[in-house]
C-alpha positions in Angstrom: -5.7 17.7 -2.1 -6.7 14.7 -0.3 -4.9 11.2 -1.0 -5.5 8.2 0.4 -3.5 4.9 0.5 -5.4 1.9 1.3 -3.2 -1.0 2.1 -4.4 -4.7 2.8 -0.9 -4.9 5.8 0.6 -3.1 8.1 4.2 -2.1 5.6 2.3 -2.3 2.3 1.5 1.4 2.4 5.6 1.9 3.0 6.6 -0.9 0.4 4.4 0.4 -2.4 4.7 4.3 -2.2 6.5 5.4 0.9 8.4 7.7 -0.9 5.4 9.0 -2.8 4.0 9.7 0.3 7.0 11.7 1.9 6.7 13.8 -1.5 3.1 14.7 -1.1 3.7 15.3 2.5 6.6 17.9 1.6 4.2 19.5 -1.9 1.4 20.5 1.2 -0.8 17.6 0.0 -3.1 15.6 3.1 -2.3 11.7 3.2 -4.4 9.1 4.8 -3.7 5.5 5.1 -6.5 2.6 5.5 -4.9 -0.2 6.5 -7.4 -3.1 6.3 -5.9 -6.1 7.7 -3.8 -7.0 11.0 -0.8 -8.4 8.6 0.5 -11.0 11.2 -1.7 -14.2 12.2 -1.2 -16.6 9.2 2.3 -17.0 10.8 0.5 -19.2 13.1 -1.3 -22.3 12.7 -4.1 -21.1 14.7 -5.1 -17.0 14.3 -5.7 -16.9 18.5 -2.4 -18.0 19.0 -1.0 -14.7 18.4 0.2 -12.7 21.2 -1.9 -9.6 21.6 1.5 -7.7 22.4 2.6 -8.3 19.3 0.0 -7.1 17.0 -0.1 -3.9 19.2 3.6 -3.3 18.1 3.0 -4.1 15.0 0.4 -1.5 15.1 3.1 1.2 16.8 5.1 0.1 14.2 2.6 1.5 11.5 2.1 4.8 13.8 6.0 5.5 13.7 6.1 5.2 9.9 3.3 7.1 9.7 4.8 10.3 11.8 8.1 9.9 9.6 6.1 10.2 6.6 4.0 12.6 7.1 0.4 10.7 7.2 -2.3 12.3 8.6 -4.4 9.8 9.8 -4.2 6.4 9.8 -7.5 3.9 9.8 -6.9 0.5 11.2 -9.6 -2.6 10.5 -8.2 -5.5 11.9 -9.2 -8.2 9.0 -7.9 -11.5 9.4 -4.5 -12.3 7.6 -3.9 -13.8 4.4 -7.8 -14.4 4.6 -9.4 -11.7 3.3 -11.2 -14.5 0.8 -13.4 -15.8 4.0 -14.5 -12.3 4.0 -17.5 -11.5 1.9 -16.3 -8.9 -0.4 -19.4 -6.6 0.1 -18.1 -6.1 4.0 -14.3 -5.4 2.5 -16.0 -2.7 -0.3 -18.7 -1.3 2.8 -15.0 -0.2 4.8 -13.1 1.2 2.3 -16.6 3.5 0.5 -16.4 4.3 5.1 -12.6 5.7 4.8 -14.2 7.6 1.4 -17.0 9.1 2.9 -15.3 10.6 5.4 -12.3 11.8 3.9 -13.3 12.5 0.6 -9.9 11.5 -1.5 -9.6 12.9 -5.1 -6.9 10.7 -5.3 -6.3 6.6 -4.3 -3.3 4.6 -4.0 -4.3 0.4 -4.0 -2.7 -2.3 -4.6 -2.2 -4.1 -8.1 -5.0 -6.7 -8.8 -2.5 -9.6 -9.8 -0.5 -9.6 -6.9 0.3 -13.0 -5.6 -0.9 -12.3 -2.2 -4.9 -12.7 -1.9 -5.5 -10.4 0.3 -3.9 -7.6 -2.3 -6.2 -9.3 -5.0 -8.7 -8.8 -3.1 -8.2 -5.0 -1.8 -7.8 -4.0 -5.0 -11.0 -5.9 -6.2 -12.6 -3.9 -3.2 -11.6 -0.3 -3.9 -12.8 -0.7 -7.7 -16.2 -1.3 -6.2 -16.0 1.5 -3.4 -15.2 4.0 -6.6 -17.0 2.7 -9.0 -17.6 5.8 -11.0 -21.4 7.1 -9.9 -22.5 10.2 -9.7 -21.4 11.9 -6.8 -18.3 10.0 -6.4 -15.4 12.3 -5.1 -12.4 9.9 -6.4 -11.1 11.3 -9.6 -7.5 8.8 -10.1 -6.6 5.3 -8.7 -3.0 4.3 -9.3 -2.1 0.4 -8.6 1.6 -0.1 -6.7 3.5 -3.3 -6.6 4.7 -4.6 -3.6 8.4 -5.6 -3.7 8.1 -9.6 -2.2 4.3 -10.1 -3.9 3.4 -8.4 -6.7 7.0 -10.0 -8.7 6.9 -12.8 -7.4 3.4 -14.3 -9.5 5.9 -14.1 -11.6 3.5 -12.6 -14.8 1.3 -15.7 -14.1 -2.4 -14.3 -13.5 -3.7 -12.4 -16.6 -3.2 -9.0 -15.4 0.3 -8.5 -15.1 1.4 -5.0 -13.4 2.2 -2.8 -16.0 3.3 0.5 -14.4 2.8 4.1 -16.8 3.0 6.6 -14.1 6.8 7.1 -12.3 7.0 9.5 -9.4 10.5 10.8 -8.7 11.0 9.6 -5.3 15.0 10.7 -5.8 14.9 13.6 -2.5 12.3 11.2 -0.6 13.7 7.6 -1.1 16.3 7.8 2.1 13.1 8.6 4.3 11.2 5.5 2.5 13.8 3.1 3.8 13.8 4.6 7.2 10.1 4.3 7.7 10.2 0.9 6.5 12.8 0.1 8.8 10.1 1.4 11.6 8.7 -2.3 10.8 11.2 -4.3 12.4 9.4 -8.0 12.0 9.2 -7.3 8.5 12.2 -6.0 7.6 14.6 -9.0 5.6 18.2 -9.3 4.9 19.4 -8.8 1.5 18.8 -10.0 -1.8 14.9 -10.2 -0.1 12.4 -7.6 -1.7 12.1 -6.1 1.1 15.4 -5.3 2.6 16.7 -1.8 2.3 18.9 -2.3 -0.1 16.8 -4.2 -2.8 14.1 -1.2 -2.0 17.0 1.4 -2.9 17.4 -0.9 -6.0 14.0 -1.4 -7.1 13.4 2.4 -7.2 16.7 3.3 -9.3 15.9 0.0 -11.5 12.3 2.3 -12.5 14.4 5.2 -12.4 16.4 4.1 -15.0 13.2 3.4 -17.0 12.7 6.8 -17.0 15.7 8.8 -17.0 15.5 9.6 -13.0 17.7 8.8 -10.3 14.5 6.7 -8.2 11.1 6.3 -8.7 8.0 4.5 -7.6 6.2 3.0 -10.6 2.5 2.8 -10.5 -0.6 1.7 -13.1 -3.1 4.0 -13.8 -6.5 2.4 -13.6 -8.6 5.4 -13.9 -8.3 9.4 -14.4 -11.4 11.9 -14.4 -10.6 15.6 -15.2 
């Protein structure tokens, strides 16, 4: 079976189902990754400020993850940063129904569609069009994953609130979430941040706790076809 996680960052495809990914990996699934934006240039007040060294490690960064995890193939678009909304959303939809096309997925990971972060928003908004459910569409399920540092933190403000109903026991895969996340060295924050290794550990027993496992990943399901 083919799975494929498209993230709007370099790190989002770690944050929001790293561990997932490790378990297809070990079932004999094939994961690809699309990530759609370069995920660093709205650190600076002008976008060609950015040292082109560092979005190439940045980029390495995403490569080492990937090996560790067990990816396949990863797709890289280099969409601006934190500005996915001076993007028409046709060109977004056009890249990810590309990434489809050629690797026909019966199964997408996305992010959640009220994720504080626009460019989430806006990915998620993007994949619902690519799959939109015609007649010789391959995608049969897209799950929505929260990103720890994002997704919380609109704090249930925007009208569609993540509300997970699918938990994947990450319990034997969790260990090799945190060390592919740690691959992302810029990113990576001290704790009590989101995204520090041990809020991450947290975060996954917090879900596990929801449903009598050790860790999880919790996703949404926004669509199943069987």
């Amino acid at each position: 079976m083919n799975n494929l996680i498209i993230a709007a960052h370099p790190d989002d495809e770690v944050l929001g189902c790293g561990g997932t990914i490790a378990r297809l990996f070990d079932e004999g699934q094939k994961v690809f990754v699309a990530i759609l934006g370069e995920g660093i240039t709205s650190r600076y007040n002008d976008r060609k400020e950015v040292d082109i060294n560092v979005l190439e490690k940045l980029k390495q960064s995403s490569e080492k993850a990937a090996c560790l995890l067990g990816i396949d193939d990863l797709f890289f678009f280099n969409l601006p940063d934190n500005r996915f909304d001076t993007i028409p959303l046709l060109e977004i939809v056009k890249i990810i129904e590309s990434v489809i096309y050629k690797i026909k997925p019966e199964t997408i990971f996305t992010h959640h569609g009220g994720d504080l972060n626009i460019d989430h928003a806006i990915t998620n908004r993007a994949t619902l069009t690519a799959v939109r459910p015609i007649t010789d569409n391959v995608v049969k399920t897209i799950y929505a994953y929260e990103v720890p540092s994002s997704t919380e933190w609109a704090f249930g403000q925007f009208n569609n609130t993540f509300k997970p109903n699918v938990f994947i026991d990450i319990s034997k895969t969790l260990e090799k979430k945190i060390e592919a996340m740690l691959c992302y060295e810029t990113e990576v924050k001290k704790f009590p941040h989101p995204r520090s290794p041990e809020a991450l550990r947290t975060i996954a027993k917090r879900w596990g706790s929801v449903v009598g496992k050790d860790a999880v990943e919790a996703f949404e399901l926004i669509r199943d076809v069987r």
